[in-house]
N, C-alpha and C positions, 0 to 999 in steps of 0.2 A: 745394577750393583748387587753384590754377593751378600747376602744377613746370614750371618751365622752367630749361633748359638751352644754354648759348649758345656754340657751340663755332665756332673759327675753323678753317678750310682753308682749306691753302695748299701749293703744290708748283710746282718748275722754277723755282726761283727763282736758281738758276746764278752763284750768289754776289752777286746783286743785291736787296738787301734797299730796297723802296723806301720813303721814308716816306710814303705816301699808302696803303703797306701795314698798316706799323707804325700808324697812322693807325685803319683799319678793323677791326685785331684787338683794340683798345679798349676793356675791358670783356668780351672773352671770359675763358668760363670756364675752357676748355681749348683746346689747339692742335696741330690734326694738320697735318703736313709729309710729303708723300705723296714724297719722293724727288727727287734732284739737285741737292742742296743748294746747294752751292758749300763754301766754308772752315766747320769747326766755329764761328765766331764770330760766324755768321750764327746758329745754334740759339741761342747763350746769348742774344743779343739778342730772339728768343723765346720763350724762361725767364724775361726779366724781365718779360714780359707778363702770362706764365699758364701752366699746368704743360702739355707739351709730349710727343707721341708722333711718332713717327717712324719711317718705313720709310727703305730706302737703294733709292736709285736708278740707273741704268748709269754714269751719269757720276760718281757716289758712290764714287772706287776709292780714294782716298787711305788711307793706313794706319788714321785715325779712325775713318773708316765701316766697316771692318771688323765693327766692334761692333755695328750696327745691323742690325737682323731686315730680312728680302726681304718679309717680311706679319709683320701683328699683326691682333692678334683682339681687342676692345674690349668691354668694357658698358659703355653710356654711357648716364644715363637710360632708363633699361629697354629700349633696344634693341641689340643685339648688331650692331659697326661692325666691317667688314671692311676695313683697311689692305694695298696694295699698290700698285708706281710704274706698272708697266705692265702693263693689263687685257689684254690678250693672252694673259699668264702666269698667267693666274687658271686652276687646276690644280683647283677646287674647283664645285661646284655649288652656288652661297648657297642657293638657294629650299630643295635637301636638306638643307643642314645649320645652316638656322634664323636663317642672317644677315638682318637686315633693313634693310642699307646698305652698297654696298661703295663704296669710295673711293677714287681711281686718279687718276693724274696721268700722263705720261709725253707725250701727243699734244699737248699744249699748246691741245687743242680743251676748251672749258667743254660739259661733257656734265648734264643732271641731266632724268634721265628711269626711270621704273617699268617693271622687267619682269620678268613673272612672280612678282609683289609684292614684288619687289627693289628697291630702290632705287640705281639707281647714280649717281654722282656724280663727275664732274673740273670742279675750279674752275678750270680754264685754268691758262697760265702765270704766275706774277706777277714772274718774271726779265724777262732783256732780250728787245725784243718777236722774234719768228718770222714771217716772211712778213706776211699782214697778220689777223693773229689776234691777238685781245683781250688789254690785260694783265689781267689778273682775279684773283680769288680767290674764296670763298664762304663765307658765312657758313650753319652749321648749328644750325637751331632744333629741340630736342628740347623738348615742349610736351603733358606728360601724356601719353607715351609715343610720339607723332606728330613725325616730322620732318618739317621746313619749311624750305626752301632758300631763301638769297636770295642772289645769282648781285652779284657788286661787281665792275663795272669799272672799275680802276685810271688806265689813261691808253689 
């Protein structure tokens, strides 16, 4: 029997929640927001989707995000998802210490590529557009233990 898992990513969304976003997180089963949210009423619109993790990100200073972790560590259908805004700061060695996805938003560049059997992943931005880079997001298929990216652009 087939377990799948259908999780949304999203990050840089700079208080601009779009519905072509709202749109494609439809049906996920869970939802990470990798950082620079914009206003807390951007998550609960979120929350009505699907249960919701979160990292904070530079532009995250408002008294809110306070509360919100710089990384989180995840199980997510059997594989261990490494949450952080900006991969720069990635202070950790995944492939040492058994992650097999990290997740980073910050560059507003859509990254999804293997290394050193890592998985790293940025859905781009899905806030208001940057130079001329994608508005994007990603959707993450976990599928009997295998992630499977499908890369969504927005506008």
């Amino acid at each position: 029997m087939t377990t799948t898992l259908r999780i949304g990513v999203i990050a840089d969304t700079h208080g601009l929640l779009r519905p072509e976003a709202l749109a494609a997180l439809q049906g996920c089963e869970r939802i990470l927001h990798l950082g620079d949210i914009g206003p807390a009423t951007l998550l609960d619109q979120l929350r009505e989707l699907a249960p919701l993790d979160v990292v904070r990100g530079n532009n995250d200073t408002d008294d809110w995000a306070a509360a919100l972790p710089e990384t989180l560590l995840l199980e997510l259908g059997g594989l261990r998802l490494y949450l952080i805004h900006d991969l720069k700061q990635l202070a950790i060695d995944p492939a040492v210490e058994g992650i097999d996805v990290v997740l980073a938003g910050h560059s507003h560049k859509p990254l999804n590529e293997v290394r050193n059997g890592v998985l790293y992943l940025n859905p781009g931005s899905a806030g208001p557009r940057r130079f001329k880079l994608p508005i994007a997001l990603a959707i993450l298929e976990i599928r009997d233990g295998q992630p499977l990216v499908e890369m969504v652009t927005l506008a």
